[in-house]
Backbone as XML, in Angstrom:
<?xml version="1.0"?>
<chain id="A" units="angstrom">
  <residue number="1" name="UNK">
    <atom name="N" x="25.416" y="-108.651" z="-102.521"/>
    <atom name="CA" x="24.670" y="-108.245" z="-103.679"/>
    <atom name="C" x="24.323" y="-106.764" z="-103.591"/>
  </residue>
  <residue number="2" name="UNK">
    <atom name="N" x="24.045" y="-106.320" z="-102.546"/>
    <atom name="CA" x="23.318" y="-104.734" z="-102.030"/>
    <atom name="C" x="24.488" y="-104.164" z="-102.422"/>
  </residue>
  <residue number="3" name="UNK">
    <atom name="N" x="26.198" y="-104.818" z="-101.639"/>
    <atom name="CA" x="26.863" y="-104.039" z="-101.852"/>
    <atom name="C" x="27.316" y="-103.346" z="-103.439"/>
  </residue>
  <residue number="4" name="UNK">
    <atom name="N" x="27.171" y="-104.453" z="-104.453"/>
    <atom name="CA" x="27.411" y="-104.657" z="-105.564"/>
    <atom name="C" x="26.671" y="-103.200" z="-106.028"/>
  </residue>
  <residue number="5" name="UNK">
    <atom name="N" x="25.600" y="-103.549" z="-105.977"/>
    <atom name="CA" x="24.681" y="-102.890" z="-106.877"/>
    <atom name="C" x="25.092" y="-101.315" z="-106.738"/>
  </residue>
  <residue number="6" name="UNK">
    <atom name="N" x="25.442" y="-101.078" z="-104.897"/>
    <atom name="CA" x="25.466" y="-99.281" z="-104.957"/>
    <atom name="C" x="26.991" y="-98.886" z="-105.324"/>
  </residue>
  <residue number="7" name="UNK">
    <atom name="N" x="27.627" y="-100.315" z="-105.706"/>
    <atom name="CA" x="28.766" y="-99.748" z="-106.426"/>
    <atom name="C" x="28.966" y="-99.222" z="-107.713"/>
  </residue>
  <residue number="8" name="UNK">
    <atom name="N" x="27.769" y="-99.908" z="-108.414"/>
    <atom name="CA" x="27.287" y="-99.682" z="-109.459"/>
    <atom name="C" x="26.653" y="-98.696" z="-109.871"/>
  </residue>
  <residue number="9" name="UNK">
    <atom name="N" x="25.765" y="-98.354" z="-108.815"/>
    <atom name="CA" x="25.329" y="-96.603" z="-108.992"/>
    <atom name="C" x="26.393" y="-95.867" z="-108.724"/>
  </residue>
  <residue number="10" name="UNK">
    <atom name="N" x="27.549" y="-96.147" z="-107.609"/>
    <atom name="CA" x="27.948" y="-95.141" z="-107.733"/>
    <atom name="C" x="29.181" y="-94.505" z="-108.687"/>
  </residue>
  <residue number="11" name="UNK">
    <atom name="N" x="29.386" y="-95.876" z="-109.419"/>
    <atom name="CA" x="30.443" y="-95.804" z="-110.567"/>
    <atom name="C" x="29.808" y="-95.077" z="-111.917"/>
  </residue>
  <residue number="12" name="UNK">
    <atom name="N" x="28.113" y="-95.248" z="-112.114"/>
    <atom name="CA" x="26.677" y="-94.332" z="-112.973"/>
    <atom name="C" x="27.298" y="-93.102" z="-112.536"/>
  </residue>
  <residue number="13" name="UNK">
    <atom name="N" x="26.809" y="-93.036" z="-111.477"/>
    <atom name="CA" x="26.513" y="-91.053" z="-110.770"/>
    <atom name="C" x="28.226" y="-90.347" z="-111.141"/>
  </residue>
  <residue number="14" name="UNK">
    <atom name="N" x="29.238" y="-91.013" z="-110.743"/>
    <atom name="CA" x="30.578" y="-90.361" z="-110.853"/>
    <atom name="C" x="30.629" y="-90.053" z="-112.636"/>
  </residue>
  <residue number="15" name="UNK">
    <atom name="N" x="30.024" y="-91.478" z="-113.522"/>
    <atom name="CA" x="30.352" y="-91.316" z="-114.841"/>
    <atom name="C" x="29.343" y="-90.247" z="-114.992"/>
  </residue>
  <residue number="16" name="UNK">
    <atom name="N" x="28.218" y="-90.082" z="-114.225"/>
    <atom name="CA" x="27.503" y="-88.842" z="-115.266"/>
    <atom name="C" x="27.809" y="-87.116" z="-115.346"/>
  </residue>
  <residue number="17" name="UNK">
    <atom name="N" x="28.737" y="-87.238" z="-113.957"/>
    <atom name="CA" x="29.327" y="-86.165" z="-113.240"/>
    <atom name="C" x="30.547" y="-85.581" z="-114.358"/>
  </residue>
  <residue number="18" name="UNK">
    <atom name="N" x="31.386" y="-86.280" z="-115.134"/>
    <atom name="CA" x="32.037" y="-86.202" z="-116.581"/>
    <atom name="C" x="31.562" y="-85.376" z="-117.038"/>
  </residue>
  <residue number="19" name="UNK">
    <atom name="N" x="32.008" y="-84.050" z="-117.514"/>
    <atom name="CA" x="31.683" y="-83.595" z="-118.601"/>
    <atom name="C" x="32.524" y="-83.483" z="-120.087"/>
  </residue>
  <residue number="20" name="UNK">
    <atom name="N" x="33.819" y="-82.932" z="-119.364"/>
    <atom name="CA" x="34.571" y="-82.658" z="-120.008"/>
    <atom name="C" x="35.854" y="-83.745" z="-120.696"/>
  </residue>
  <residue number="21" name="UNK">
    <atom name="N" x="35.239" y="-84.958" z="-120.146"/>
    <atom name="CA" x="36.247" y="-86.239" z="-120.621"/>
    <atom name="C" x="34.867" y="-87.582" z="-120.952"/>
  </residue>
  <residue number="22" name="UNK">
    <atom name="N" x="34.872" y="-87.536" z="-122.396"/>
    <atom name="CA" x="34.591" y="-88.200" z="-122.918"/>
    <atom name="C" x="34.642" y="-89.896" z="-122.439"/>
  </residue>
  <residue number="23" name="UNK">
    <atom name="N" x="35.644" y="-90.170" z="-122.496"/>
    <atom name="CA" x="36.726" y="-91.697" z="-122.138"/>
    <atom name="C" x="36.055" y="-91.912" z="-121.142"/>
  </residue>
  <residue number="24" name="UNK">
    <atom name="N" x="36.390" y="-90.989" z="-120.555"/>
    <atom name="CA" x="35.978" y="-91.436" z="-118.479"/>
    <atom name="C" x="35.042" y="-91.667" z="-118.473"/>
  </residue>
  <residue number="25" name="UNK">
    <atom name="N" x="33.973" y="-91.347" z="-118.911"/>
    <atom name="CA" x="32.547" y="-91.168" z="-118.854"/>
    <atom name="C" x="31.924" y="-92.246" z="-119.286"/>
  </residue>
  <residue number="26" name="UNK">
    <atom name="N" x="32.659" y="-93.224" z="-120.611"/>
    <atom name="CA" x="32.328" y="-94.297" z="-121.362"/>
    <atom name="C" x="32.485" y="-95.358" z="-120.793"/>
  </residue>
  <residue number="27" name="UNK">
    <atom name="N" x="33.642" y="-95.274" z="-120.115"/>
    <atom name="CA" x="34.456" y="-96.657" z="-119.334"/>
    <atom name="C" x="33.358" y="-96.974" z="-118.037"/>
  </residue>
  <residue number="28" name="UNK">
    <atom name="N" x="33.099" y="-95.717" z="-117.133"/>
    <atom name="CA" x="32.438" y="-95.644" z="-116.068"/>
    <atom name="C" x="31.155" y="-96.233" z="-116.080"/>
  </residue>
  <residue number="29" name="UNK">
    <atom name="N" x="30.280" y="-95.935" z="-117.083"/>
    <atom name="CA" x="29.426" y="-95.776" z="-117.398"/>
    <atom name="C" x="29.055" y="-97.610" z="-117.962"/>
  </residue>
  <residue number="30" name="UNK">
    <atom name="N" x="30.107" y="-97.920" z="-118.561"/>
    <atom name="CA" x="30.165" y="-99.944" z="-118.649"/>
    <atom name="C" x="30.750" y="-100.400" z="-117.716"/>
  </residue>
  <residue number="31" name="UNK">
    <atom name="N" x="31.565" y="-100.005" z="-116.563"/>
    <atom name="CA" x="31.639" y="-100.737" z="-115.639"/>
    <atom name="C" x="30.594" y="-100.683" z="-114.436"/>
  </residue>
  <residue number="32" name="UNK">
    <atom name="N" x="29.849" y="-99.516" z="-114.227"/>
    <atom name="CA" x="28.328" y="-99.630" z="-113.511"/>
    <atom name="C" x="27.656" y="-100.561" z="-113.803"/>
  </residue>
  <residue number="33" name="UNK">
    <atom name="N" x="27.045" y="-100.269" z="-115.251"/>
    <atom name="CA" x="25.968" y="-101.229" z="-115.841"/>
    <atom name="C" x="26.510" y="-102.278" z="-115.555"/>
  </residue>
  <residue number="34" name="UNK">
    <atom name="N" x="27.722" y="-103.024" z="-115.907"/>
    <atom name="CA" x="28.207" y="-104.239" z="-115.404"/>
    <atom name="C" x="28.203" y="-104.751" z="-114.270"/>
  </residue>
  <residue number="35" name="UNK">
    <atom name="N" x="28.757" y="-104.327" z="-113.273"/>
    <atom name="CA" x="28.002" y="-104.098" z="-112.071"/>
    <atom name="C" x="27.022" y="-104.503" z="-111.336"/>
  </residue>
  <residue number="36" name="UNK">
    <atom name="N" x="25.716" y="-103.844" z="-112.141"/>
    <atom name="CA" x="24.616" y="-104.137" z="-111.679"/>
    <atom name="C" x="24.113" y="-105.114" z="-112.155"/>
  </residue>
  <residue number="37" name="UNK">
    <atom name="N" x="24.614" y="-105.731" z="-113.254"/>
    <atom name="CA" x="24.138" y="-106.906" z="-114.287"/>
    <atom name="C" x="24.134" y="-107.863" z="-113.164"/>
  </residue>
  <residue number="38" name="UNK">
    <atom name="N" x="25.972" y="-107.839" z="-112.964"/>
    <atom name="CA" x="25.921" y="-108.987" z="-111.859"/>
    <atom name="C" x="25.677" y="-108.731" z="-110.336"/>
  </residue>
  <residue number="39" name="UNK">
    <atom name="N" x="25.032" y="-107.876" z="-109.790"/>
    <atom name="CA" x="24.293" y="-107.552" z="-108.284"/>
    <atom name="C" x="23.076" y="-108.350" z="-108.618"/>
  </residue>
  <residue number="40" name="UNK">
    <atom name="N" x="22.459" y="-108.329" z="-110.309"/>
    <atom name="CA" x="20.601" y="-108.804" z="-110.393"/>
    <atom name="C" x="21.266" y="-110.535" z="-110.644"/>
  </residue>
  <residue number="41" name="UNK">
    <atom name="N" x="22.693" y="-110.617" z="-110.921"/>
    <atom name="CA" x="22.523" y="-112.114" z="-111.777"/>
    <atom name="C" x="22.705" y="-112.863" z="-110.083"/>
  </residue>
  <residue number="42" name="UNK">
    <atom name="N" x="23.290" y="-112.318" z="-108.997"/>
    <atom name="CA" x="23.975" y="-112.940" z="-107.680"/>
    <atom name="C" x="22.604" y="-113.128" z="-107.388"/>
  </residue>
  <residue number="43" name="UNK">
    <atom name="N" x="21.478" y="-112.096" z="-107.060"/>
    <atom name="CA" x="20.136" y="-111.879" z="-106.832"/>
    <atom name="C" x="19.567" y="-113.287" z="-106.665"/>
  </residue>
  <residue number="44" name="UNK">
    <atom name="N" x="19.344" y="-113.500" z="-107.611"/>
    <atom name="CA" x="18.251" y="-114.676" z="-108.159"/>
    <atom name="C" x="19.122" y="-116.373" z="-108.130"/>
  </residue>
  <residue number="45" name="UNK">
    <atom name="N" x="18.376" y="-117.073" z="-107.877"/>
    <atom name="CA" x="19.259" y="-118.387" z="-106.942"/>
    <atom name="C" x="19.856" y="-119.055" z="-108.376"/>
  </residue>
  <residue number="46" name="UNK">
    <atom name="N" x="19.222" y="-118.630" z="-109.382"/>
    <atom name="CA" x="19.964" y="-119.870" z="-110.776"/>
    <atom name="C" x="21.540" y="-118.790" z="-110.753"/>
  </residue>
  <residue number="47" name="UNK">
    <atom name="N" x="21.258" y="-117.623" z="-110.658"/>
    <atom name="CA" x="22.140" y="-116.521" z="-111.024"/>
    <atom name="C" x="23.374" y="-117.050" z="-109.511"/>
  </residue>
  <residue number="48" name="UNK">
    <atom name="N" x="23.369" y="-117.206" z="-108.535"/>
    <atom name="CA" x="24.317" y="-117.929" z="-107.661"/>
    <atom name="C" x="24.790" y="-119.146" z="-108.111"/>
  </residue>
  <residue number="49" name="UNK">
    <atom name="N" x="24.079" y="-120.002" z="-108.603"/>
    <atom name="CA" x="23.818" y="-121.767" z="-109.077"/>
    <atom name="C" x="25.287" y="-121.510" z="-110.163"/>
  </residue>
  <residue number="50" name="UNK">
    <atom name="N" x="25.177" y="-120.362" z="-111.012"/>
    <atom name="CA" x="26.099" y="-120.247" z="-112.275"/>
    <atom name="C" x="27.235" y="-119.922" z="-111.507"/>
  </residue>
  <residue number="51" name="UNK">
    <atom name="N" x="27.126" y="-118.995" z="-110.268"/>
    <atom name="CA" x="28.726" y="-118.404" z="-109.831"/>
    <atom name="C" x="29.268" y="-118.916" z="-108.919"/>
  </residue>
  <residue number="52" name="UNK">
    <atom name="N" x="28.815" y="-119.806" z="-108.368"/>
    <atom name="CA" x="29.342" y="-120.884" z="-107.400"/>
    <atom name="C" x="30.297" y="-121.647" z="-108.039"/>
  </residue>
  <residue number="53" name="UNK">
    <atom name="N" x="29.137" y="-122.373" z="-109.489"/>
    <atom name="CA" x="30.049" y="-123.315" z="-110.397"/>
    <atom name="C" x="31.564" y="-122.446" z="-111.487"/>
  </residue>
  <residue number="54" name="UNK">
    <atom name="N" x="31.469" y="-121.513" z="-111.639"/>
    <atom name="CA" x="32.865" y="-120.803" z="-111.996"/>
    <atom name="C" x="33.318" y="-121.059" z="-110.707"/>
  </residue>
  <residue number="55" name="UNK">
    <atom name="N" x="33.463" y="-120.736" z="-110.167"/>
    <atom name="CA" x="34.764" y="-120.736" z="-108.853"/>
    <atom name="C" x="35.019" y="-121.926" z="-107.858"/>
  </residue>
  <residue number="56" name="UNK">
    <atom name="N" x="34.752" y="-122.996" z="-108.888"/>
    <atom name="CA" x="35.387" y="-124.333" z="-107.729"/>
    <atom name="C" x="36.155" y="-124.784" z="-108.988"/>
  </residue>
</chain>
């Protein structure tokens, strides 16, 4: 989950680092937040309960 999350910042910090490319910056910037959605959803035990049951 820890790991998740600072992947997520660090996919934020690279997208904010963009200046000059629009695209890059957009894409980056939803795959962080995404990211971190699921670092908080792994977090919390209902948020495991849901991702256990996808993957059997």
């Amino acid at each position: 989950m820890l790991l998740i999350a600072i992947l997520g910042v660090l996919f934020l910090m690279y997208a904010l680092r963009q200046r000059n490319r629009p695209a890059v910056k957009g894409v980056f910037i939803v795959i962080g937040i995404l990211f971190l959605i699921f670092a908080v959803i792994i977090a919390t035990p209902w948020g495991t309960d849901i991702i256990s049951h996808m993957f059997q």
